[in-house]
N, C-alpha and C positions, 0 to 999 in steps of 0.2 A: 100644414108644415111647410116653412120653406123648400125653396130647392136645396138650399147649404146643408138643410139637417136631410133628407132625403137621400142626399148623395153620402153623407155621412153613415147614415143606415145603412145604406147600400154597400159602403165600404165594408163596414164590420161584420155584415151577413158573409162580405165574399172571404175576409178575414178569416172569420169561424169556418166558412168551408176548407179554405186551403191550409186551415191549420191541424185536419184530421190527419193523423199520421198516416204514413205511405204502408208502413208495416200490416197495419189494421185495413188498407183498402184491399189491396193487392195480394193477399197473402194466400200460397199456395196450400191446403190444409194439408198434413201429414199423419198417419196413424201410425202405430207399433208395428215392425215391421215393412213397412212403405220404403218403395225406392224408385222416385220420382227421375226422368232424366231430363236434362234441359238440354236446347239446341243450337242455341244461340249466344250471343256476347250480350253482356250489361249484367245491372245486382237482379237478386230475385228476394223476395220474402216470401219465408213459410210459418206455416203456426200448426202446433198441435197442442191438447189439451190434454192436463193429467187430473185424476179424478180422487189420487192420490200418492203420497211420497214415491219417489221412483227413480233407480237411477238410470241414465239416459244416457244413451249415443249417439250421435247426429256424426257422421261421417261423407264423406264427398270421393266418388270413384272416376276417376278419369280414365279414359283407352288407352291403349298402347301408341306410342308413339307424340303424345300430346304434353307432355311436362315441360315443351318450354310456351308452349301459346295457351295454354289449359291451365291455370294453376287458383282454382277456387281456396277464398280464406273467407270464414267465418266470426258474425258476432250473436252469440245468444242475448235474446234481449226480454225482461219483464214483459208485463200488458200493459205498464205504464211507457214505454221505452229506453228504458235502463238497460245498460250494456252489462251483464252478469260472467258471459267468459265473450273468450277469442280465439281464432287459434287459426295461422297461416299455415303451416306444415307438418302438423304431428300427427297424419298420417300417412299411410303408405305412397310415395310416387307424388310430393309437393301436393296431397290434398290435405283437407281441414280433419283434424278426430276431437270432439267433444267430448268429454265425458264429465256426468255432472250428476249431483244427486241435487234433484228438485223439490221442490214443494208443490201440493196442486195447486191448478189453476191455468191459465193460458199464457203459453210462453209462444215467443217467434225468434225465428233464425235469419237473420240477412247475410246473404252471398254476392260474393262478390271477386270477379274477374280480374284483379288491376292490369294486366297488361293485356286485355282485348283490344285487338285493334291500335295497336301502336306502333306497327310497321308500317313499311310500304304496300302490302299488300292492301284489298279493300276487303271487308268486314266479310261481304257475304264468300268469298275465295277461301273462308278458314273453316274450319270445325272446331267448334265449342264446345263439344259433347260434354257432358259428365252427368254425373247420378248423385242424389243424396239419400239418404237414407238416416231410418231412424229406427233405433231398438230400445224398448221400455222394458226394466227390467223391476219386478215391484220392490220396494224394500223391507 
């Protein structure tokens, strides 16, 4: 094989690599009941699985004192990556509340931070704290 087609191959292997979704790498699992805390600034992905219809709450708890640097909003998304809901503040204290009656099968949640890290302060001088949680309820 030439080099042109080699380097070609090569392209599209790394192609295929970097085109696996970040949801499916990264993704923190969550069970019923679960309430994960994160520590830091940036998005996160979770995934949990239902085995069957269910309605579900994925909600985001931030500490006291944190609603203006802390403010997690949500996207539930398919196993394919399809955006299903969203939800910036309809929960308590500027976090996310989900609630959704699903179908089985593998779904993930992408969180996300928008105003981490946009002041003068530097990243690691803040607390980012918050919890998400999730309650399956069968239908």
């Amino acid at each position: 094989m030439p080099l042109s087609g080699l380097i070609i191959v090569a392209l599209l292997l790394l192609a295929g690599c970097a085109a696996s979704a970040p949801h499916e790498q990264h993704a923190i699992t969550l069970q019923d009941g679960d309430e994960v805390e994160i520590v830091s600034a940036g998005a996160r992905y979770f995934t949990f699985t239902l085995d069957s219809p269910a309605n579900v709450v994925l909600e985001s708890h931030t500490h006291a004192g944190q609603q203006t640097q802390v403010i997690p909003n949500a996207r539930l998304l398919d196993a394919e990556g399809n955006q299903v809901a969203r939800d910036w503040d309809g929960g308590r204290g500027h976090n996310f509340r989900l609630e959704q009656q699903l179908e089985p099968g593998v779904w993930f949640l992408h969180v996300m931070n928008p105003f981490a890290c946009n002041g003068e302060q530097r990243c690691s001088d803040l607390d980012y704290r918050y919890r998400v949680s999730l309650d399956v309820s069968p239908d």
